[in-house]
C-alpha positions as CSV (number, residue, x, y, z in Angstrom):
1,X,22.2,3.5,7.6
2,X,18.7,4.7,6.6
3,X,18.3,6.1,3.3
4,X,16.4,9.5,3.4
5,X,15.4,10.9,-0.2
6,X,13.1,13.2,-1.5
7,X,11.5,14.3,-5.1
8,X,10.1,18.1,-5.0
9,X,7.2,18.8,-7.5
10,X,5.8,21.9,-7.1
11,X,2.6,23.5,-8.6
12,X,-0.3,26.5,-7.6
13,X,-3.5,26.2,-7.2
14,X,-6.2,28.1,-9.5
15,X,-6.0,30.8,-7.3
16,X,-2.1,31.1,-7.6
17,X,-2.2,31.3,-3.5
18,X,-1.3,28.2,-2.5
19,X,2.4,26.7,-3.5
20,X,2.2,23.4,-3.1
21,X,5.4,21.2,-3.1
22,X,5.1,17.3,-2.7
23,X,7.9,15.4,-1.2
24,X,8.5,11.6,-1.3
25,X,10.8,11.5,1.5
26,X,11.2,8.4,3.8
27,X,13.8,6.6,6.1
28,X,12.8,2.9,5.2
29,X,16.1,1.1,5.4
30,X,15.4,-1.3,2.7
31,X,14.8,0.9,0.1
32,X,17.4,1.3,-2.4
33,X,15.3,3.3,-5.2
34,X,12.3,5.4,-6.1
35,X,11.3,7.2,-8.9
36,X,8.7,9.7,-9.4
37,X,5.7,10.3,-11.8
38,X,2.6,11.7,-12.5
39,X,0.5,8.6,-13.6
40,X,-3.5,8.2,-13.1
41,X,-3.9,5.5,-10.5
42,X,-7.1,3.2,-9.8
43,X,-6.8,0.9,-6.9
44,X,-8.6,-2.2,-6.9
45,X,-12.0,-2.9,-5.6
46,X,-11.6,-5.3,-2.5
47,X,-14.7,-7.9,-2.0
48,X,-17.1,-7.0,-0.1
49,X,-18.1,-9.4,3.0
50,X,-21.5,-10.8,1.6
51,X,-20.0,-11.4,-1.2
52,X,-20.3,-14.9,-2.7
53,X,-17.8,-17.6,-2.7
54,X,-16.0,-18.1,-6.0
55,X,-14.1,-21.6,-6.7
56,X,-12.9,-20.5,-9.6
57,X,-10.7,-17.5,-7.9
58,X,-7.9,-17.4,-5.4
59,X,-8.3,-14.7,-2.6
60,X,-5.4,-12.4,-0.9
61,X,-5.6,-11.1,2.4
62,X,-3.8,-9.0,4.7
63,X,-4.6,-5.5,7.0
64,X,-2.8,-2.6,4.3
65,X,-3.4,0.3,7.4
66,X,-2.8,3.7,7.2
67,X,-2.1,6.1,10.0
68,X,-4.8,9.1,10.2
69,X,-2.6,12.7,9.4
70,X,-2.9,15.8,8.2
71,X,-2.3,14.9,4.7
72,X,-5.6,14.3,3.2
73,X,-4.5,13.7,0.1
74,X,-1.6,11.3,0.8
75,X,-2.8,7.4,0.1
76,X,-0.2,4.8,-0.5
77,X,-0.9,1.0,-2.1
78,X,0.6,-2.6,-2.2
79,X,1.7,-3.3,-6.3
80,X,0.8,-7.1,-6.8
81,X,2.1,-8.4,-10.1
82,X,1.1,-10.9,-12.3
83,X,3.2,-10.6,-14.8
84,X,2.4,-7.7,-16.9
85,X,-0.8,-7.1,-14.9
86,X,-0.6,-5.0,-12.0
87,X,-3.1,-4.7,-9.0
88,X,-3.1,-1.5,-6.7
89,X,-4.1,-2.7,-3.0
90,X,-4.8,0.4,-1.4
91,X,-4.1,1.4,2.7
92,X,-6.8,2.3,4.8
93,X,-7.3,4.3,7.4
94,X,-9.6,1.7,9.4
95,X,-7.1,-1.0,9.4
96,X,-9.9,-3.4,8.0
97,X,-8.8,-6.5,6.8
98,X,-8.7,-6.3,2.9
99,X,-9.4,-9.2,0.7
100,X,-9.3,-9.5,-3.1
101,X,-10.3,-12.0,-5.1
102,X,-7.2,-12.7,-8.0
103,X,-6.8,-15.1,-11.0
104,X,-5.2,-18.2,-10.4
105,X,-1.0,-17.7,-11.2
106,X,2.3,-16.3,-9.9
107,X,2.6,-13.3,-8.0
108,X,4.6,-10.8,-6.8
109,X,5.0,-8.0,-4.4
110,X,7.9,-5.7,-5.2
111,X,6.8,-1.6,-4.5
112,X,5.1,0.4,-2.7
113,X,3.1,3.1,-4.6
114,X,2.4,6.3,-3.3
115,X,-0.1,8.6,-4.5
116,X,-1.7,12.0,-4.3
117,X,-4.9,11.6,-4.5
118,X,-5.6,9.8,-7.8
119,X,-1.6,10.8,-8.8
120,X,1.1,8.9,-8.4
121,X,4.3,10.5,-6.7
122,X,6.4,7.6,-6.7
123,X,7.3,4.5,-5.7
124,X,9.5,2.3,-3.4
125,X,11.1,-1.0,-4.9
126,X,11.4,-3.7,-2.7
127,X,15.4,-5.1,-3.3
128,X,15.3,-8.5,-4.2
129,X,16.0,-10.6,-1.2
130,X,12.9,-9.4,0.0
131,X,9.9,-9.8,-2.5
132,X,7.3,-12.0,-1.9
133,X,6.1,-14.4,-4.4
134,X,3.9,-16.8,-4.5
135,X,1.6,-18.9,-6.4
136,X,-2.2,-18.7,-6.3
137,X,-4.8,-21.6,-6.8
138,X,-8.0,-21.6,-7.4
139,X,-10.2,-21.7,-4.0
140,X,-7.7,-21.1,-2.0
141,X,-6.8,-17.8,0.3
142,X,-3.3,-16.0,0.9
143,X,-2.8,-14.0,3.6
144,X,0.4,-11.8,2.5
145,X,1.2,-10.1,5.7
146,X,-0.2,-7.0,8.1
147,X,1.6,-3.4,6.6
148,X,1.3,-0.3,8.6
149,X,2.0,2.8,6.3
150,X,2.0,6.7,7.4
151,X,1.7,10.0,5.8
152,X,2.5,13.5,7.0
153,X,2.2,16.4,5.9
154,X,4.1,20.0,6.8
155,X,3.3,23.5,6.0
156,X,5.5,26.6,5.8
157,X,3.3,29.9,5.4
158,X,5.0,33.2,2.9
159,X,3.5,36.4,2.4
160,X,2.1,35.4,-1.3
161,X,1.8,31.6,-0.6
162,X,1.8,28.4,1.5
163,X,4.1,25.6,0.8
164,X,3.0,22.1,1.8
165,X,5.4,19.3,1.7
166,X,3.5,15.5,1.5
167,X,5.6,12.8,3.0
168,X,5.4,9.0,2.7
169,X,6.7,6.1,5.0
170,X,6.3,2.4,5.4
171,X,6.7,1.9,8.9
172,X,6.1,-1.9,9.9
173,X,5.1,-5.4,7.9
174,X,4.3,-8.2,10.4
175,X,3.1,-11.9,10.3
176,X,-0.1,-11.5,12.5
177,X,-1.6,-14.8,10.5
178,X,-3.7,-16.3,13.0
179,X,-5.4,-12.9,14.2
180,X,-6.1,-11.6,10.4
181,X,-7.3,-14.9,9.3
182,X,-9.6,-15.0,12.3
183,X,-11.2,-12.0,11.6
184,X,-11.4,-12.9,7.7
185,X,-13.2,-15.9,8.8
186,X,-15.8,-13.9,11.0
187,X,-16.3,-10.9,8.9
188,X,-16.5,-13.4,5.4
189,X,-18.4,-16.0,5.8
190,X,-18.4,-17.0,2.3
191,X,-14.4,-17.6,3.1
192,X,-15.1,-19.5,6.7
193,X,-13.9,-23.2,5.0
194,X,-11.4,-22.0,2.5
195,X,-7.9,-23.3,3.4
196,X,-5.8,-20.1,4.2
197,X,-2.2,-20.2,3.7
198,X,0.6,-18.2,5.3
199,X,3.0,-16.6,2.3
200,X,3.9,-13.3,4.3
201,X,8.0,-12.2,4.2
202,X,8.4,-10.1,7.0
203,X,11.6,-7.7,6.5
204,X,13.1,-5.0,8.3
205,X,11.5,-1.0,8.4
206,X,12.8,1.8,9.6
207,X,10.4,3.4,11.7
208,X,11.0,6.9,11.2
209,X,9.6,9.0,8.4
């Protein structure tokens, strides 16, 4: 059975017109909790594809896509853990393939953040049986999957204001390894001989927001 939750947070704008309500509301089968903040979120800079080669690094890898909406605003972002570090991969709206150069060590994925803007709203824990975690070595590449997010937004017009609800939903995470490490290879150059290892888990969304 899907779970379906939501967190209201409501606040005006300077003008006082404009009632604005965020929602974290989604359908995702897997998740069993989320809780709700307003924290100051940074997402990591990704490497650019001129960039040097670094041996002393480990790279990740993966397409984080977000579908185009009305919701502006509404970003969401892969937490990568190493230990008490924490690394915000942010989804695009291009679907590029991301890559990040990381510290040698063990990591793991285990939320989903979602943000408004530079705010977080909440996040979605990943239950146990399906966090990935792996181990990165230096000059080495891990591709850790292909994640297709959405957003959506929905307003309701008053007299004296307009409420706006933002919504958040992870709808897909696939193993497209050979296509995404093609194109990291063509669009990298500096990452055309690294070996490239496969650590994606795959686990079951619900597609509906």
């Amino acid at each position: 059975m899907p779970l379906a939750v939501g967190v209201p947070q409501t606040h005006y704008s300077k003008e006082g017109q404009v009632k604005r309500t965020v929602q974290i509301a989604c359908a995702v089968a897997f998740m069993q909790a989320l809780t709700a903040c307003t924290t100051i979120i940074s997402y990591s800079s990704p490497v650019l594809p001129k960039a040097r080669f670094d041996p002393e690094v480990g790279y990740i890898y993966g397409r984080l896509k977000l579908e185009k909406s009305s919701a502006e605003t509404a970003k969401m972002g892969l937490v990568l853990r190493r230990g008490v570090e924490t690394i915000n991969l942010e989804f695009l709206f291009s679907g590029a393939v991301s890559v990040y150069a990381v510290e040698p060590g063990k990591y793991a994925v285990r939320q989903v953040m979602c943000t408004d803007g530079s705010l977080k709203k909440g996040t979605f824990f990943i239950p146990e049986e399906h966090i990935l975690e792996f181990v990165v070595e230096p000059g080495k590449a891990y591709y850790i999957g292909d994640f297709l997010g959405r957003t959506a937004d929905r307003s309701q017009r008053y007299s004296t204001h307009t409420k706006v609800d933002l919504y958040w939903g992870l709808e897909s995470v696939q193993d497209n390894y050979e296509v995404t490490t093609t194109a990291v290879k063509r669009f990298f150059p500096a990452l055309m001989d690294v070996e490239a290892l496969n650590v994606v888990k795959v686990f079951p969304v619900d597609r509906q927001l």
